[in-house]
C-alpha positions as CSV (number, residue, x, y, z in Angstrom):
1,X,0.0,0.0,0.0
2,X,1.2,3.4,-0.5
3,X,2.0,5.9,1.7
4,X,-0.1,9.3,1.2
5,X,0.9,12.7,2.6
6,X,-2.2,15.0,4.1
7,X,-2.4,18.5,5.3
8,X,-5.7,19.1,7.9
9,X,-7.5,21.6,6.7
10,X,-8.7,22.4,10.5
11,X,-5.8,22.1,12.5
12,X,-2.8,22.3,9.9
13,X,-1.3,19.2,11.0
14,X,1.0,17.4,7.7
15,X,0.6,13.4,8.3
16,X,1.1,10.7,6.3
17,X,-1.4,7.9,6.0
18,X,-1.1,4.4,4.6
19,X,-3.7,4.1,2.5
20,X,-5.0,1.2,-0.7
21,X,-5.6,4.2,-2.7
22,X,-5.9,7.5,-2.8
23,X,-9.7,8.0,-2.6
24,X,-9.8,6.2,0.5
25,X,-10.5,8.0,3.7
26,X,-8.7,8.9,5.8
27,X,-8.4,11.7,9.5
28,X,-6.6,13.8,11.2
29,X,-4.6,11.6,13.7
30,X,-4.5,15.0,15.9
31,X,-7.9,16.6,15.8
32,X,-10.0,13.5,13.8
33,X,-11.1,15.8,11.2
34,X,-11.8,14.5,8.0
35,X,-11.2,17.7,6.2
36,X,-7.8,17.2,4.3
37,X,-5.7,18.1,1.7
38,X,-3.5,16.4,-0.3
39,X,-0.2,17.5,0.2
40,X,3.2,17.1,-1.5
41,X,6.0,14.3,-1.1
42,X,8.3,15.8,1.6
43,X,11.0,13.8,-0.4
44,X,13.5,16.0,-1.8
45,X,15.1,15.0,-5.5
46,X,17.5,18.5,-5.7
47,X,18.3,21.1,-3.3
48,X,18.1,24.5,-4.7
49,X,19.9,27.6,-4.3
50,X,17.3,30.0,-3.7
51,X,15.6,30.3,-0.2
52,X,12.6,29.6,-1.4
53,X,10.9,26.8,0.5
54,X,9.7,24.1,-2.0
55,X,6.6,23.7,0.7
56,X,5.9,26.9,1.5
57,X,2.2,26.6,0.2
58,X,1.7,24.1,2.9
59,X,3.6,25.9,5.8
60,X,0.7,27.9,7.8
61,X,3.2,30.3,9.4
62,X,5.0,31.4,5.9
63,X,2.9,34.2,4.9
64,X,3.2,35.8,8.3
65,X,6.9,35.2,8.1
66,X,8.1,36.3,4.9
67,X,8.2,32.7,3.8
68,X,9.5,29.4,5.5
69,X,10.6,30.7,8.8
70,X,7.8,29.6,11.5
71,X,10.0,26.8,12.7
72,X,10.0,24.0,10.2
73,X,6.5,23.2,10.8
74,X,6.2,22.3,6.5
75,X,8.8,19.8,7.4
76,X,11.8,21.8,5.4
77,X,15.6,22.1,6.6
78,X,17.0,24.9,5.3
């Protein structure tokens, strides 16, 4: 089975869930909500030379910071 990655939509908690498919469903091991995103592969191919954070769409706090800076909560190392 493969392994899918999920943002909640309610709490902002990235999981991963191991799941037969992707339609399957799925919750929130933190709040049990059921309202989630699919979110991207934390697995990094490259690294890039800019410091842009390749999940920054998913990082709650990066707006508010000026991009990935609210504590590695997308999962990123910079």
């Amino acid at each position: 089975m493969p392994i899918f990655n999920f943002k909640c939509d309610k709490c902002g908690n990235l999981f991963e869930a191991l799941l037969k498919n992707r339609s399957e469903e799925t919750e929130c091991p933190k709040c049990g909500s059921r309202e989630l995103t699919s979110a991207p592969n934390r697995i990094s191919v490259g690294r890039s030379n800019s410091n842009s954070c390749p999940a920054q769409a998913m990082c709650p706090g990066a707006a508010a910071a000026g991009g990935c800076g609210c504590g590695g909560c997308c999962g990123h190392k910079h």
